[in-house]
MARPA-974414 format. One record per residue (C-alpha): x, y, z; residue number from 1; chain. Coordinates in steps of 0.25 Angstrom, whole numbers, plus 5000, padded with zeros to 4 digits. Layout:
BEGIN
+------+------+------+-----+--------+
|    u |    v |    w | num | chaine |
+------+------+------+-----+--------+
|    X |    Y |    Z | NUM |      A |
...
+------+------+------+-----+--------+
***
This chain:
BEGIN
+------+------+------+-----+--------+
|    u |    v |    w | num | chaine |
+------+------+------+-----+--------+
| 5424 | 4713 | 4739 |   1 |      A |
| 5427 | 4704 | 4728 |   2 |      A |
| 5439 | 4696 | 4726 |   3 |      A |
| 5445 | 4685 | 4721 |   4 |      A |
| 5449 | 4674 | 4729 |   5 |      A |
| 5460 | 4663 | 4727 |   6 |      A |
| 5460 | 4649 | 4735 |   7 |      A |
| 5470 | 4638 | 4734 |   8 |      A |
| 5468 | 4624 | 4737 |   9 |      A |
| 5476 | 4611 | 4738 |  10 |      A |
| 5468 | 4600 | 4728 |  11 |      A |
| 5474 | 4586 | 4727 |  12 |      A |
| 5473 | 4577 | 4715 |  13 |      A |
| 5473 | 4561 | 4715 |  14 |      A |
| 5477 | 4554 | 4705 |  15 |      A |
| 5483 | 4565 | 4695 |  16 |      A |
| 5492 | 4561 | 4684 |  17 |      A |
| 5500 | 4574 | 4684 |  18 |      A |
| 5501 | 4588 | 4691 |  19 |      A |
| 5493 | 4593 | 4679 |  20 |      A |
| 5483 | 4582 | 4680 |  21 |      A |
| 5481 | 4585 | 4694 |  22 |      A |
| 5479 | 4602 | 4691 |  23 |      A |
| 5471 | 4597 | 4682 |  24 |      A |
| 5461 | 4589 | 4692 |  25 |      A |
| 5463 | 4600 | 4703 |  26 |      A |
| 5456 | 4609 | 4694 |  27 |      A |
| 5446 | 4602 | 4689 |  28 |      A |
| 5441 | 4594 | 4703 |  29 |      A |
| 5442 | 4607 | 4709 |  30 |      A |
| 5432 | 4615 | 4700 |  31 |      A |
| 5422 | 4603 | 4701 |  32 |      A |
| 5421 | 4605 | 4715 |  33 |      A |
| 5419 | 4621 | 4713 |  34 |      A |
| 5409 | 4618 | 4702 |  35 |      A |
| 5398 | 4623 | 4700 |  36 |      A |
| 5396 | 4632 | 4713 |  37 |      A |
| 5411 | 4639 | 4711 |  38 |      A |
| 5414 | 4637 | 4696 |  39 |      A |
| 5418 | 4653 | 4695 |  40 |      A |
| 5431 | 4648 | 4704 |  41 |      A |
| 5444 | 4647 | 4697 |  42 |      A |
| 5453 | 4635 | 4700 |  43 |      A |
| 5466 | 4634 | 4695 |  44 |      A |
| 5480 | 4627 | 4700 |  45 |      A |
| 5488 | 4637 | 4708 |  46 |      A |
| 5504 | 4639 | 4707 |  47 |      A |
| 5515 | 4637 | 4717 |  48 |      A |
| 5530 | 4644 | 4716 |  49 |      A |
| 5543 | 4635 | 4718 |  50 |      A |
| 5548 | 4638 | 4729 |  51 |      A |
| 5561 | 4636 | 4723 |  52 |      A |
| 5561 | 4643 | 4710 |  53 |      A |
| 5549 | 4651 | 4712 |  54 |      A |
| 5542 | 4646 | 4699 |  55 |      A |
| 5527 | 4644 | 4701 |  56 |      A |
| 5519 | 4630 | 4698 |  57 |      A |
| 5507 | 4624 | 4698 |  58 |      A |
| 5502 | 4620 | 4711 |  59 |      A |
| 5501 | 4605 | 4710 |  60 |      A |
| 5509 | 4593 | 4717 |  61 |      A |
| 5508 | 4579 | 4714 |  62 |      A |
| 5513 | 4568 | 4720 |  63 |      A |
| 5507 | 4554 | 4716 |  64 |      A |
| 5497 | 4556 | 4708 |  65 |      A |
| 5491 | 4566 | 4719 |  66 |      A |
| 5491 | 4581 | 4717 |  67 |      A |
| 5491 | 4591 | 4727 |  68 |      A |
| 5486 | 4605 | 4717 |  69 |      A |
| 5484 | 4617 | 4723 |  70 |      A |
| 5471 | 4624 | 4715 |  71 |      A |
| 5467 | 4639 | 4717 |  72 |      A |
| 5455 | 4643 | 4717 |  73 |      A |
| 5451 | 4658 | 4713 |  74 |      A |
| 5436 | 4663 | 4717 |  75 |      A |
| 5429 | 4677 | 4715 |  76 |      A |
| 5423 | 4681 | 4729 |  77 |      A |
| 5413 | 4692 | 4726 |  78 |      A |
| 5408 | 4703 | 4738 |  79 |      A |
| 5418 | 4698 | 4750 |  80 |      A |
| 5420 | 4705 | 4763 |  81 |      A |
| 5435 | 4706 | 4760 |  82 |      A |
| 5446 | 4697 | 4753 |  83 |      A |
| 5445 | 4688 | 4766 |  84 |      A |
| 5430 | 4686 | 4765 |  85 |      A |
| 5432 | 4683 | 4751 |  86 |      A |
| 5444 | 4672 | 4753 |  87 |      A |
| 5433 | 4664 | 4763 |  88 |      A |
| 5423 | 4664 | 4753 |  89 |      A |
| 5432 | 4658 | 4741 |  90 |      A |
| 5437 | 4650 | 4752 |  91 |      A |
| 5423 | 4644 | 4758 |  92 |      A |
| 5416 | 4642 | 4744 |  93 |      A |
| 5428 | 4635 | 4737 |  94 |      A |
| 5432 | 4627 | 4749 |  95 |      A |
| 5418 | 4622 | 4752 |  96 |      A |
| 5418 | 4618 | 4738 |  97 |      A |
| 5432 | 4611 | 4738 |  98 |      A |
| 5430 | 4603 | 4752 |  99 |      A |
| 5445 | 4600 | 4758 | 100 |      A |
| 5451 | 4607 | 4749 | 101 |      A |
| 5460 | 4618 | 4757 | 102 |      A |
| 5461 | 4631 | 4751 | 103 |      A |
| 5468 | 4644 | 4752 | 104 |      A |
| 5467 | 4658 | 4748 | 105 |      A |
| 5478 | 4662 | 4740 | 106 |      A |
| 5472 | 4677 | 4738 | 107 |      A |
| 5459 | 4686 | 4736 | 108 |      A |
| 5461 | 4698 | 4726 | 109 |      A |
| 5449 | 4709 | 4726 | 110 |      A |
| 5442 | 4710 | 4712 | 111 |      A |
| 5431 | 4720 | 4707 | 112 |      A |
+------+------+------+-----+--------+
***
């Protein structure tokens, strides 16, 4: 089986000098720590809906200088058992890459 896999992490941002800036760092401190081994993995910053008028926005809080940004993370798992085995191994090789950085599987589509 081969699927798609789609992870979601928490990354926080010292020092940013806006919400924009702070995306903007997420992204790129994130790829460094991927690169070279896990350069085919795709990060981007993920959305969020108000829960008051339902409109979706980026998924970045700042407070102080400090960011809280959430950055998914979107990974071809090839030859899986089943979309659970491939979750774990998008989960094992980003996370081992990342260190503390908590992550969570948002989805796993099949592909050909």
């Amino acid at each position: 089986m081969n699927c798609l896999v789609r992870l979601q992490g928490g990354w926080i941002v010292k020092k940013a000098r806006s919400v924009e800036d702070a995306m903007n760092i997420a992204v790129a401190e994130a790829g460094k720590k991927l690169n070279p081994d896990l350069d085919f993995v795709e990060i981007d910053v993920g959305d969020v809906d108000c829960p008051k008028c339902g409109e979706i926005f980026k998924s970045a809080f700042m407070v102080a200088g400090v960011a809280l940004v959430g950055l998914v993370f979107e990974m071809k798992v090839f030859n899986a058992e089943n979309s659970e085995h491939a979750a774990r191994i998008a989960k094992y090789e980003i996370g081992k890459r990342l260190g503390r950085v908590p992550l969570e599987v948002i989805e796993v589509l099949e592909i050909d």
